[in-house]
BASE-101825 format. One line per 3 residues: number of its first residue (from 0); their letters; for each residue x, y, z of C-alpha. Coordinates in pm, 1 decimal, m for minus. Example, Ala and Ser with C-alpha at 12.3 -4.5 7.8 and 13.67 -1.06 7.14 Angstrom:
<tortis>
0 = AS = 1230.0 m450.0 780.0 ~ 1367.0 m106.0 714.0 $
</tortis>
This chain:
<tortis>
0 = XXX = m495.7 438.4 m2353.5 ~ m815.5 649.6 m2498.1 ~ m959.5 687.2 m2166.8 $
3 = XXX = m634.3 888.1 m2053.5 ~ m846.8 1133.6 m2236.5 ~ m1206.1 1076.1 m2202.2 $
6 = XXX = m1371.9 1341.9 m1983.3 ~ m1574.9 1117.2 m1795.0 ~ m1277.3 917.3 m1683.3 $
9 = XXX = m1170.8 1232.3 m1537.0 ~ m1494.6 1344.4 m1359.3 ~ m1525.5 1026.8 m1203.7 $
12 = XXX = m1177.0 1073.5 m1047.9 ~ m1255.8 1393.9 m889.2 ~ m1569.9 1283.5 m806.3 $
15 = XXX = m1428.3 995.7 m646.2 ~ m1187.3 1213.9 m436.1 ~ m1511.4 1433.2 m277.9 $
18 = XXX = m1759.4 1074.4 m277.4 ~ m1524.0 779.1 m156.9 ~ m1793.4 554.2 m102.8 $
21 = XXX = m2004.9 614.0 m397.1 ~ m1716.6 680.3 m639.5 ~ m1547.8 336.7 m597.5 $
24 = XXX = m1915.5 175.9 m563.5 ~ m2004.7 308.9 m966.5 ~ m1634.1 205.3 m1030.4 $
27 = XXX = m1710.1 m162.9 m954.1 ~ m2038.8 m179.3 m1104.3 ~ m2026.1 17.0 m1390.1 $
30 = XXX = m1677.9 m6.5 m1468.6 ~ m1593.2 403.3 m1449.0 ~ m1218.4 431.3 m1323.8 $
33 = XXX = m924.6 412.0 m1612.2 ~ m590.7 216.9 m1473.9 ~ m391.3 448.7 m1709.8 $
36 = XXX = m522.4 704.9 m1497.3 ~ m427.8 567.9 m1205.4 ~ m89.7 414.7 m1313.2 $
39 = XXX = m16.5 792.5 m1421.1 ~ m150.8 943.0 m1042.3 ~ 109.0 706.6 m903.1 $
42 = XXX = 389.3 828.3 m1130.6 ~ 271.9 1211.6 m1001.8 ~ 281.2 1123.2 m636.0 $
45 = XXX = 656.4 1008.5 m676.1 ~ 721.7 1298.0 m867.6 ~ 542.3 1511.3 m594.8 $
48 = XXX = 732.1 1297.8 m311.6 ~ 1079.3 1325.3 m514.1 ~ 1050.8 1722.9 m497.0 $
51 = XXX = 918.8 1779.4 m185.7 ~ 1273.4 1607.2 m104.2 ~ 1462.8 1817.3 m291.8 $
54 = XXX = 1321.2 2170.4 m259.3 ~ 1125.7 2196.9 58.0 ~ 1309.8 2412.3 284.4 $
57 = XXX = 1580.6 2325.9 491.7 ~ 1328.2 2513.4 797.5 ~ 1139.3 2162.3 741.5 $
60 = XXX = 1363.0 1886.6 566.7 ~ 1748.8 1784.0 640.3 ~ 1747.8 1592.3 325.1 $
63 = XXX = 2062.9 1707.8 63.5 ~ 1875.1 1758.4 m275.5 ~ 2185.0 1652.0 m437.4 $
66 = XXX = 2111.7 1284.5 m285.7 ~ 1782.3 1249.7 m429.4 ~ 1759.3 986.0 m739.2 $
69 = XXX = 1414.1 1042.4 m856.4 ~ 1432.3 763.6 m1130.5 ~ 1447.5 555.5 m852.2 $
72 = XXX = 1222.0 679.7 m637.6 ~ 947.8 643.0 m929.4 ~ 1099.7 260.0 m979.5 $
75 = XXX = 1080.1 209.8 m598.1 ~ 716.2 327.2 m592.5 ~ 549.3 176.7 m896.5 $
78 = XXX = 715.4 m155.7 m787.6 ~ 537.4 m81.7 m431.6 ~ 189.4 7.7 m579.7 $
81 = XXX = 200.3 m334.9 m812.5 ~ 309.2 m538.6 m503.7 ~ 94.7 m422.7 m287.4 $
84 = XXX = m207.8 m451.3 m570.2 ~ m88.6 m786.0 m664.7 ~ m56.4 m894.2 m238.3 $
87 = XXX = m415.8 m753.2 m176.5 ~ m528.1 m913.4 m520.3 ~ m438.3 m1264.8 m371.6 $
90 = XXX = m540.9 m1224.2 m31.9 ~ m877.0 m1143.6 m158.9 ~ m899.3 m1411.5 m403.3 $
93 = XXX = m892.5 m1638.3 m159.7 ~ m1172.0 m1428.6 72.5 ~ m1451.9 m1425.1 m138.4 $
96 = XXX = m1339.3 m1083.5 m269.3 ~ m1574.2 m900.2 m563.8 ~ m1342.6 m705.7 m703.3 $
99 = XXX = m1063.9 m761.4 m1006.0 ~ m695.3 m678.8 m1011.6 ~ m820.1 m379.9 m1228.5 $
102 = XXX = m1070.5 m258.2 m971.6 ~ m760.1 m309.2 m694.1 ~ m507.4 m87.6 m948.9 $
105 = XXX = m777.3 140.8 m993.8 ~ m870.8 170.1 m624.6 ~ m506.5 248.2 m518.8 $
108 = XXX = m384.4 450.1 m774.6 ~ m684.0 683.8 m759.1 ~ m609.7 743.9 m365.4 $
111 = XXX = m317.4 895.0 m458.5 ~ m446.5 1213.6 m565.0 ~ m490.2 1390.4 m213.3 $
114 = XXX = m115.4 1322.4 m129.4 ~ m15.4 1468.5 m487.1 ~ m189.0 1810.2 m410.0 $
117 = XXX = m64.9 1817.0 m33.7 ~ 308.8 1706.8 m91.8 ~ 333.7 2029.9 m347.6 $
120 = XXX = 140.7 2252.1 m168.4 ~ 334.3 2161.0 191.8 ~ 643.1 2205.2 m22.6 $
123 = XXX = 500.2 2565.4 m123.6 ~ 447.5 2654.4 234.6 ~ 779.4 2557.9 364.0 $
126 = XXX = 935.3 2835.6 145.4 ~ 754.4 3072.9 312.3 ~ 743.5 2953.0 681.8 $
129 = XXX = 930.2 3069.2 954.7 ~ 1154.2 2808.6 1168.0 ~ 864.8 2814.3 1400.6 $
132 = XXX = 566.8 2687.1 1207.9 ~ 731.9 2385.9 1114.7 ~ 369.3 2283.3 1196.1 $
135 = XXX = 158.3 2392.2 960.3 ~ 365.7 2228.5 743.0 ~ 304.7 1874.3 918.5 $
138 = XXX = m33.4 1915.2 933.2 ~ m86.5 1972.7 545.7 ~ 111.1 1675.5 495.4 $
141 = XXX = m110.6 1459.6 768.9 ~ m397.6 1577.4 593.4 ~ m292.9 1481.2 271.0 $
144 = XXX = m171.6 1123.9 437.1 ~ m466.2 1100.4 613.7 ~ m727.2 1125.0 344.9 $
147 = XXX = m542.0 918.4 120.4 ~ m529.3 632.0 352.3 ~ m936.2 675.6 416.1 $
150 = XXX = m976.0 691.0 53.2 ~ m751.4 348.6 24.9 ~ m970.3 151.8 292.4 $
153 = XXX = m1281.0 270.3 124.7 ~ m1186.3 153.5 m228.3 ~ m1071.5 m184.4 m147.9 $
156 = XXX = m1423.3 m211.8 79.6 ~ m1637.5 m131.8 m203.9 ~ m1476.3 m303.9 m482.3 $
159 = XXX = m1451.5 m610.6 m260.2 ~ m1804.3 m593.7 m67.1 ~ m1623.5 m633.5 270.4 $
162 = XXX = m1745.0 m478.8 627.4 ~ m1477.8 m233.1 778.1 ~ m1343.2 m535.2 972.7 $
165 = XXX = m1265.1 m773.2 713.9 ~ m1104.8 m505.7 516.5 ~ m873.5 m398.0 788.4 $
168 = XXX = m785.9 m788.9 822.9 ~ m723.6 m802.2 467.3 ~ m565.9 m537.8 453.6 $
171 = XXX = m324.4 m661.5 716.5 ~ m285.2 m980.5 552.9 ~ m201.2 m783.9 213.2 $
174 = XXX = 123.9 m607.4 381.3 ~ 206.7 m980.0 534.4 ~ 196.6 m1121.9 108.7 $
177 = XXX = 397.6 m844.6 11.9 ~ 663.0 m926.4 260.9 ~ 630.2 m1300.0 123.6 $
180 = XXX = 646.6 m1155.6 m254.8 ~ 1017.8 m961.6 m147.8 ~ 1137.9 m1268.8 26.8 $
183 = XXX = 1041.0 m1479.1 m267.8 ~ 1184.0 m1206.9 m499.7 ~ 1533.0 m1185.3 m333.1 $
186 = XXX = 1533.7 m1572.8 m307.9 ~ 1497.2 m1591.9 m653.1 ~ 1726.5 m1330.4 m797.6 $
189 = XXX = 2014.6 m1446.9 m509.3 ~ 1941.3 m1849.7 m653.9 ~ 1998.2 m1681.4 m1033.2 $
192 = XXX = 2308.1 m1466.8 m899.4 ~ 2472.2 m1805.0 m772.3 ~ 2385.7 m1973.5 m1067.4 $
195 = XXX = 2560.6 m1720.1 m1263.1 ~ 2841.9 m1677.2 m1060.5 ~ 2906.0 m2089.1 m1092.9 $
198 = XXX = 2886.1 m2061.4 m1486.3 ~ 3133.7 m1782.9 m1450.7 ~ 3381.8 m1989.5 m1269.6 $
201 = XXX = 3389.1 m2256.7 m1485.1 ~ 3418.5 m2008.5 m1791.0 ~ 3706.9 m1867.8 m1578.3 $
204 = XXX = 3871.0 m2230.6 m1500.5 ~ 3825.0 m2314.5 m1895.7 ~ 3997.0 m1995.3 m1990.5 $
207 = XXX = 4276.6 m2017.5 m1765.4 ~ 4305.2 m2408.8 m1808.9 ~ 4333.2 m2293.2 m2205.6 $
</tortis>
């Protein structure tokens, strides 16, 4: 929890953000990045998502504010960002991957940061946009997207030491575990919810038969 607050934590973020490739490199190898800082840039991107969904303008979104849950929005996401950490974290264990599940957290969480300053600043613009600029709008979001996605692919090639190839196919394979980890998740909590409901019956039958 300390280096929440260390200085250097925090310069090797932003310096991270402007460096991709050397950033995530000094990460790896000289163990620079924080996971509380990460964990906490997830936590502001759905916070950043959750209000661009309820107060961008209505020029840009269709969404009714008054339907947005952002508790579970920030549940939805964090469970997202440890799947997808924990999916990429297996795929590479068994692909010779370098890096550790903290280097993967780290690597994630910290490519979060460009989509946390575009999501607020697109949902800045769209007060002040006419119903014909709906594109500048787009764009800062695309941007934001964009960049976060480049930073993604370039953090899970340096902590893991993989060409640009391999980490596309892993990263590929990672989206294919995390659809195995829901399945697996939903099979399990649907075999507990049937064993549940069969205990319940029988309390039922005993209570009735009473």
């Amino acid at each position: 929890m300390r280096s929440l607050f260390s200085k250097e934590r925090w310069k090797t973020l932003f310096y991270t953000v402007s460096h991709p490739a050397d950033g995530y490199y000094w990460i790896r190898h000289q163990d620079t990045g924080s996971v509380w800082i990460a964990v906490l840039l997830v936590v502001l991107f759905s916070l950043s998502f959750s209000l661009n969904r309820m107060y961008a303008s209505f020029v840009v979104s269709d969404v009714d504010p008054r339907s947005v849950a952002s508790l579970q929005e920030l549940g939805g996401v964090l469970l997202l960002y440890l799947m997808l950490c924990v999916g990429n974290w297996s795929v590479t264990c068994l692909m010779d991957g370098e890096g550790r599940f903290k280097d993967i957290l780290i690597a994630v969480g910290y490519a979060m940061l460009p989509m946390i300053v575009t999501f607020n600043l697109a949902t800045l613009v769209s007060q002040i946009i006419a119903e014909n600029e709906e594109g500048f709008y787009a764009i800062i979001l695309i941007i934001g997207i964009g960049y976060t996605a480049m930073m993604m692919l370039t953090g899970i090639m340096q902590v893991h030491n993989y060409t640009l190839g391999k980490t596309l196919l892993t990263l590929f394979l990672t989206l294919f575990a995390v659809f195995i980890i829901i399945f697996l998740v939903l099979l399990i909590f649907n075999f507990i919810t049937q064993i549940v409901t069969f205990f319940q019956s029988i309390y039922y039958e005993l209570i009735f038969r009473t």
